[in-house]
N, C-alpha and C positions, 0 to 999 in steps of 0.2 A: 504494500500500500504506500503511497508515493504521499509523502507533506503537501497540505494547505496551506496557503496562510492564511491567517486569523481575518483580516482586515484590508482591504479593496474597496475603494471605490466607486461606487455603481449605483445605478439607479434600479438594478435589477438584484441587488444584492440582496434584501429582504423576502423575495419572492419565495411564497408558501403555497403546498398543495392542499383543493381544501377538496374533501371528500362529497359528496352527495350522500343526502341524509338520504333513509328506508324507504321512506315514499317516492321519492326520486329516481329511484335505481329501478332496476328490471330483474324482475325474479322470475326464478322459477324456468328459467329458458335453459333447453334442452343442449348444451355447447358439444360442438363437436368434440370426440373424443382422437383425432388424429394427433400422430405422432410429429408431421410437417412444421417444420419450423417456418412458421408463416404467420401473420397477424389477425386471421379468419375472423375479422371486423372491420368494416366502412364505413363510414360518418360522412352525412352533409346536414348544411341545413334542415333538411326537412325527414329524412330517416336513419335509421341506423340497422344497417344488414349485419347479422352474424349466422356463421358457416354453421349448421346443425346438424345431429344426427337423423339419417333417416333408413328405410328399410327398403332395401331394391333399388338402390340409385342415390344419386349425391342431392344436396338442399340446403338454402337456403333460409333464413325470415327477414322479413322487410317489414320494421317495424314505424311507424311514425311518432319523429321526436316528442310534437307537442301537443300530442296526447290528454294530456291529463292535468296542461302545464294550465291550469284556468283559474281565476279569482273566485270566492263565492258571490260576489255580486253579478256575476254572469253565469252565473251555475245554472240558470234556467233552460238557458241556449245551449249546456252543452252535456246537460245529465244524461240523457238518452243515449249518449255516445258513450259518456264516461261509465255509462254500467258494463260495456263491452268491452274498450279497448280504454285502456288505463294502465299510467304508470303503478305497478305493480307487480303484483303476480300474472303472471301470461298464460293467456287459457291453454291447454294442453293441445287444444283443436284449431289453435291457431294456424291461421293458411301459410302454407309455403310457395318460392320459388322452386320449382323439382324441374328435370326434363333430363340431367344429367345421366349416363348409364353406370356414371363411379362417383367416387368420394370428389366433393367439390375441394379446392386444394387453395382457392383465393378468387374474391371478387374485389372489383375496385367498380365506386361510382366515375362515370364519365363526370372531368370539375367543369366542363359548358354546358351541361343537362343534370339535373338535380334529379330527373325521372329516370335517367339510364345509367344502367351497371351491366359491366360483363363480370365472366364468371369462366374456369375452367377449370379443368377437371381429370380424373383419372385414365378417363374415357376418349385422352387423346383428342379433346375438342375445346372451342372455347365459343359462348353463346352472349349474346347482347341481348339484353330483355328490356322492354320499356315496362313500365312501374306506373300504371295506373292512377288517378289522382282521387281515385274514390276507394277508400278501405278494403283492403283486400278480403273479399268475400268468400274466395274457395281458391285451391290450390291452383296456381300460375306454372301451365306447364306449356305452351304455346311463346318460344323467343323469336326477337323480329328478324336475329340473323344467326347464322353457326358458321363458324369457321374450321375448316377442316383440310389439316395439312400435314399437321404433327404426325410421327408413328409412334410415339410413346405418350405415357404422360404429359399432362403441360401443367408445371410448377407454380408459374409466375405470370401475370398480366400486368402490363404498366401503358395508362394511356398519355399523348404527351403533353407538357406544358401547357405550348402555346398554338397547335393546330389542332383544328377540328377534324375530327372522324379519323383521328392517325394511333392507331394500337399495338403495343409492342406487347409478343410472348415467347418465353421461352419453355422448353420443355426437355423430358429425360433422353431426347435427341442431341441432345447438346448445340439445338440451334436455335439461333434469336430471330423471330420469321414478325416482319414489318405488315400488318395491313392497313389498306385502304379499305373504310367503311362506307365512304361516298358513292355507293354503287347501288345499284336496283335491286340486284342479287340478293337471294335469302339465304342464299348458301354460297357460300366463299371457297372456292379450291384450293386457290393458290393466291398466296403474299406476293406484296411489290419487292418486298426484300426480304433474303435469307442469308443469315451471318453464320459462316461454318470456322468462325476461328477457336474454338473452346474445345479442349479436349476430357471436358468432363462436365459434370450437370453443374449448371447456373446456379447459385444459391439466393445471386443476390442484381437489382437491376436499378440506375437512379437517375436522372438528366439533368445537367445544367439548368442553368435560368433560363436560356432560351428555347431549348431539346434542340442543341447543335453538336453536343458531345453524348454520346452514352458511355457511362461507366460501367462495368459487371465485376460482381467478386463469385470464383468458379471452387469446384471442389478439389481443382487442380492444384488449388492453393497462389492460382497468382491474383492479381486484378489488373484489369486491362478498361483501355480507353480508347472508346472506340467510335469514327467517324459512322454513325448509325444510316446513312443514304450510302454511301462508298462500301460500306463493310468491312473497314480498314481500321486494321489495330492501329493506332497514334501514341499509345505509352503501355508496355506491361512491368509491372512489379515482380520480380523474383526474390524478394527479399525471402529468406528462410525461418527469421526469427520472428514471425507474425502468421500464424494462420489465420487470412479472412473469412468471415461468413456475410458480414453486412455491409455494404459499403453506399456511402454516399457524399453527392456534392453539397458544397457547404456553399449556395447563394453564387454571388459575386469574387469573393475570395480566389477563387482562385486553386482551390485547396480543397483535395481531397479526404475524408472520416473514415476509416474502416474499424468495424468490430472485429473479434475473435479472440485466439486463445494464443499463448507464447509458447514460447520452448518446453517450460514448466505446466502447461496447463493450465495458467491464472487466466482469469478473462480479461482481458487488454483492448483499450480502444487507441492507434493508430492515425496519426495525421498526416498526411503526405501533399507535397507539390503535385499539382496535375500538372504538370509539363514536364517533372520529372520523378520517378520512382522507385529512382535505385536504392535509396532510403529513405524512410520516412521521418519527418521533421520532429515530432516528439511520438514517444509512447509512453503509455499509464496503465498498467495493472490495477486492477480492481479489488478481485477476490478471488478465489478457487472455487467457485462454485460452477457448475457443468452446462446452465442453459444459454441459453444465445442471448446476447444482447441486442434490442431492438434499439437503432438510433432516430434521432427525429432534431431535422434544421429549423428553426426557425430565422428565416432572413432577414426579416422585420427587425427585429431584437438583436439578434448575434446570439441567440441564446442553443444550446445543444441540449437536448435531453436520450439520456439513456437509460433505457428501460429494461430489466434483465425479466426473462422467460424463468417461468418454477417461483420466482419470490416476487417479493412485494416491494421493492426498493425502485425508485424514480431518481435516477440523480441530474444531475443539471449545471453545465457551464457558462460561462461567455467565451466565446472564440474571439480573438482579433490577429488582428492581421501581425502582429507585431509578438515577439519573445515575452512570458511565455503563452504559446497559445490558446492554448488549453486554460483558461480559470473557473477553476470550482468555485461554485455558489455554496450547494447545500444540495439534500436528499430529502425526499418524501418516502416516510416509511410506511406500511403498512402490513399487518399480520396476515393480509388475505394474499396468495401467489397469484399472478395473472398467466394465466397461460396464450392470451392472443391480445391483441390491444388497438384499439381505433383514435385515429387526432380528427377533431372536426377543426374543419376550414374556415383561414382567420375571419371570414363572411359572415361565420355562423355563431362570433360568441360575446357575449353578453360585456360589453365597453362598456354599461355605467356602475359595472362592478372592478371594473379593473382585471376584469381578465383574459389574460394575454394568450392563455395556451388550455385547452382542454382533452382530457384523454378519455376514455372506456373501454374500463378493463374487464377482462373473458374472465371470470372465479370460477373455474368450473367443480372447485370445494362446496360451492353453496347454490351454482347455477344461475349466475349472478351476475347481471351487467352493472356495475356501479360506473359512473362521473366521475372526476378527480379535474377540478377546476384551480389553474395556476395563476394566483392571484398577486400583483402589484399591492402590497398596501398605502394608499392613499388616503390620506383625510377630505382633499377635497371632494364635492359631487360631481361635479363638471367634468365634461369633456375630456382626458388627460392628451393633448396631442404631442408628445414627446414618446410617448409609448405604445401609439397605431400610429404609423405613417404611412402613404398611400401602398396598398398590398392588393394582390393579384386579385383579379376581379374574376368573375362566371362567364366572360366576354372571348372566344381566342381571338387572337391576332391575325391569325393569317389560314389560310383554307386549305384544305389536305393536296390541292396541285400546284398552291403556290409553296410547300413547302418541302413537297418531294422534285420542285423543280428547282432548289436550290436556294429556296430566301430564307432568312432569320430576322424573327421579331421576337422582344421579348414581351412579357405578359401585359394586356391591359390594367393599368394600375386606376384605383378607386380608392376615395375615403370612406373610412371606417365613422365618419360621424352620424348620428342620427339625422335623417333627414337631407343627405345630401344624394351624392351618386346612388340613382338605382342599386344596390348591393346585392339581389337574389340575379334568378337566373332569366334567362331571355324568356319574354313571353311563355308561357305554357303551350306545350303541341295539343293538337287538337285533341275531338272526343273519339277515342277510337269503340266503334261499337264491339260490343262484348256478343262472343254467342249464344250464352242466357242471359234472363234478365237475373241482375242484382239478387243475392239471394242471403238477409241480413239473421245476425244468428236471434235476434231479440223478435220477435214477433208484434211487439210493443213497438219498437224502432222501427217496422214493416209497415204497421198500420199508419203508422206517422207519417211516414214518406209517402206511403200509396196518395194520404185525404191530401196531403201538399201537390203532390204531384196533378193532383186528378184537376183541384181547383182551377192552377193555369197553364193546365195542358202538355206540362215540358214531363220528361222521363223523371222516374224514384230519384232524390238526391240524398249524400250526406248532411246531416246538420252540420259538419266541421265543415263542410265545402264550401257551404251556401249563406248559414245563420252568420257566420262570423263578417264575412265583406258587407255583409246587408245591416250588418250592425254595427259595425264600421263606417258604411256611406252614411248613415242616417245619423250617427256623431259627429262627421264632417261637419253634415248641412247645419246642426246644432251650429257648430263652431262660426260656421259662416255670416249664419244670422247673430251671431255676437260679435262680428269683425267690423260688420255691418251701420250694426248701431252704437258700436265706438269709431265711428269714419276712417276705417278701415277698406279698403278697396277689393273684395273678395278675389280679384281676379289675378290679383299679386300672388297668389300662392293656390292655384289652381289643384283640384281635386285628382287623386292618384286615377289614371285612367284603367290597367289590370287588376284581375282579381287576386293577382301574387302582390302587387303594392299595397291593397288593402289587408291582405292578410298580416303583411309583414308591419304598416301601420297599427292595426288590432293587437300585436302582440307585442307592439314595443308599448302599447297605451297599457296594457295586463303589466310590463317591468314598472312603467313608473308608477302602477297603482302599487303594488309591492314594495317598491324602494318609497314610497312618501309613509305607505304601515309602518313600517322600519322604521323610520324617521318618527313618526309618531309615539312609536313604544319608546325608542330611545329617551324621546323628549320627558315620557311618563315617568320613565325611571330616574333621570334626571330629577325632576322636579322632585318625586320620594325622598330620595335623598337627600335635598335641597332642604324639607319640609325634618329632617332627621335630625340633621342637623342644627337647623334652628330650633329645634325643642330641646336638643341637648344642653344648645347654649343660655338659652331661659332658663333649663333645670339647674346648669350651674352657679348664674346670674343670682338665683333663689337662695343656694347656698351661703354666699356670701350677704 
């Protein structure tokens, strides 16, 4: 174990992980029992997939985040849902993604579609599924595309940065096969590019800022860097005294992360120059313990987190560009071990708490998806804009022809403040008809929808779909007519025109009705005290 030092300078220095309390978390979910060292969880804004057990084929769940996330003053609009689908325990009958013919081995949500994730599998395939925007009523076994190239397993999926429809996988072929998704095709044969330089299974896959370099770390024990359109290794690593398992690029820097194990067996995480790697610029043993460490950049911050597989331990750096580069902050501990672990995207997390980084970890001790939220602590309420600066938006840059014909762009960058840049995802794709109708587990929820439905003629809907923007719009106009008649110009701040702006509206009005609670209790307790005190100092005043 390699010295700290005590005291640095930081604005990140304080940063504490804070757990999600019982009703927050997700119980009762069924976690895959595979062996792969992989993270068999994906996070966006609006759901959370983890990889599950199932019987005769590989599955998925596709849960939705904010479920259950509701005030009681709007509990009326949203009980009907909440008897079903709620943060808590997970009905056992809960629908799944399935279609796969083996153990599903990793899905990643597409970051320009919040409704799309691929998924592959043991079954030598890998499948795009679109994700419905109405609660998943029965199992999802119909995807919109399959790719099919591999002759082995396929391990790994990584889609890129900053082009649309552009999907990297690799598999127990030892090749890294490039597709184009921009095709009519429902069935994919054959990738735009196949990379045959690895002489052994991929473990690990990660792209620069722009996805103009791919890195891989192999079981061959080297890591290589590779021009991902040419196919051309540009730097390999032979170093001997670092076996990699996870490698990734660190932002802008310039500078390559690898996890793995040393000479001795400790688990050691690895820095190296991506221009050059013949040796790596520092290494850090950690501990002797046997699972893999999962690492995770954040650009934004400089901050590094690594996350060890089997225990419960979160640690966390700043990287800079400068000796030494690696500085430890501190560690999040916790009794529960994570076996797979999901980050939601800087898009999707809660700025008027100060939090910078969010994780959910797989317990498959208790079957247990908990939050683990990494919090700044600030006293002010405001804004912090020193600690979100503009970060990659749900927008790509460039189109899957213009960037297999040779261009680079890095990501469209947005603010993170309330209220400003559109922050979710491009408009919603359309309604895809289903080939039954809607079929809700509550019967109660059934009959609700039907009498809505029938009144004005449109198809059964969700309450979470429909009640929440319509109660949204109708707060607007409130607001409107109060802009109004304080000579206010209503047309200065025009009304969100999608039903993903109003949602996203709705839910940030549900945060500040919770943070002014907060505020309120504080205030009460405050003033208790206040009132304790003064009675102490009469009772002593008496004395004398």
């Amino acid at each position: 174990m390699s010295w700290h030092p005590q005291y640095r300078s930081s604005k990140f220095r304080h940063v504490f992980g804070k757990p999600a309390s019982k009703e927050n978390c997700y119980d009762s979910v069924p976690i895959t029992r595979s062996v792969h060292d992989n993270h068999f969880c994906a996070v966006n804004p609006h759901f959370i997939a983890v990889v599950t057990e199932c019987a005769g084929g590989g599955a998925f769940l596709v849960i939705p985040l904010h479920q259950g996330r509701v005030s009681s003053s709007s509990k009326s609009l949203f009980s009907l849902e909440k008897d079903i689908f709620k943060t808590g325990k997970l009905d056992p009958h809960y629908p799944k993604v399935c279609g796969h013919r083996g153990n599903v081995l990793d899905i990643k949500w597409n970051p320009f579609d919040d409704f799309e994730i691929a998924s592959c599998s043991e079954d030598a395939t890998i499948k795009i599924w679109d994700i419905p925007k109405q609660l998943l009523a029965r199992n999802l076994t119909a995807c919109r595309k399959e790719l099919v190239a591999h002759s082995r397993r396929v391990g790994l999926v990584e889609w890129h940065p900053t082009a649309a429809n552009i999907l990297f996988s690799s598999g127990y072929d030892y090749k890294v096969m490039v597709w184009n998704l921009d095709t009519k095709e429902s069935v994919i044969m054959s990738p735009v590019k196949t990379i045959n330089c690895h002489q052994d299974v991929i473990l690990s896959m990660s792209f620069n800022t722009n996805g103009s370099l791919l890195a891989t770390a192999c079981r061959d024990r080297k890591i290589r860097v590779l021009d991902p359109r040419a196919g051309a290794v540009l730097q390999e690593a032979s170093y001997k005294g670092h076996r990699a398992n996870k490698v990734l690029f660190l932002g802008n820097l310039k500078k390559l992360l690898s996890t793995g194990t040393s000479r001795w067996n400790n688990r050691q995480v690895a820095l190296w120059d991506q221009d050059d790697l013949s040796v790596p610029l520092t290494e850090e043993d950690l501990d002797g313990s046997s699972g893999v460490l999962f690492p995770f950049y954040d650009a934004d911050t400089n901050m590094l987190y690594v996350v060890g597989k089997g225990d419960g331990n979160i640690r966390y750096y700043e990287v800079s560009a400068d000796k030494p580069h690696l500085n430890y902050l501190t560690e999040y501990r916790s009794y529960n071990p994570q076996k797979g672990i999901g980050v939601m995207p800087k898009r999707g997390l809660d700025v008027s708490s100060c939090e910078i980084f969010r994780f959910y970890k797989l317990i498959t001790t208790k079957s247990l998806i908990e939050p683990v939220s990494m919090i700044v602590p600030r006293r002010s309420e405001s804004y912090q804009e020193d600690i979100y600066p503009p970060t990659a938006g749900a927008q790509p840059s460039l189109t899957a022809q213009e960037w297999l014909s040779g261009m680079n762009k890095g990501p469209v960058l947005v603010s993170l403040r309330p209220g400003s840049e559109l922050l979710s995802t491009r408009p919603l794709p359309p309604e895809r008809p289903l080939s039954n109708p809607m079929a809700p587990t509550s019967p109660l929820l059934f009959n609700q929808r039907e009498k809505l439905g029938a009144e004005d003629g449109r198809r059964p809907f969700s309450l979470l779909e429909e009640k929440a923007p319509r109660w949204a719009a109708e707060h607007r106009l409130e607001e409107k007519k109060t802009w109004l008649t304080n000579g206010f110009d209503i047309f200065e701040c025009p009304p969100p025109k999608t039903e993903n702006e109003l949602l996203q509206m709705f839910y940030r009005q549900q945060d500040e009705i919770r943070r002014l609670r907060e505020l309120v209790t504080q205030r009460e307790v405050q003033a208790k005290q206040l009132e304790l005190e003064i009675k102490n100092l009469r009772m002593g005043s008496e004395r004398f």
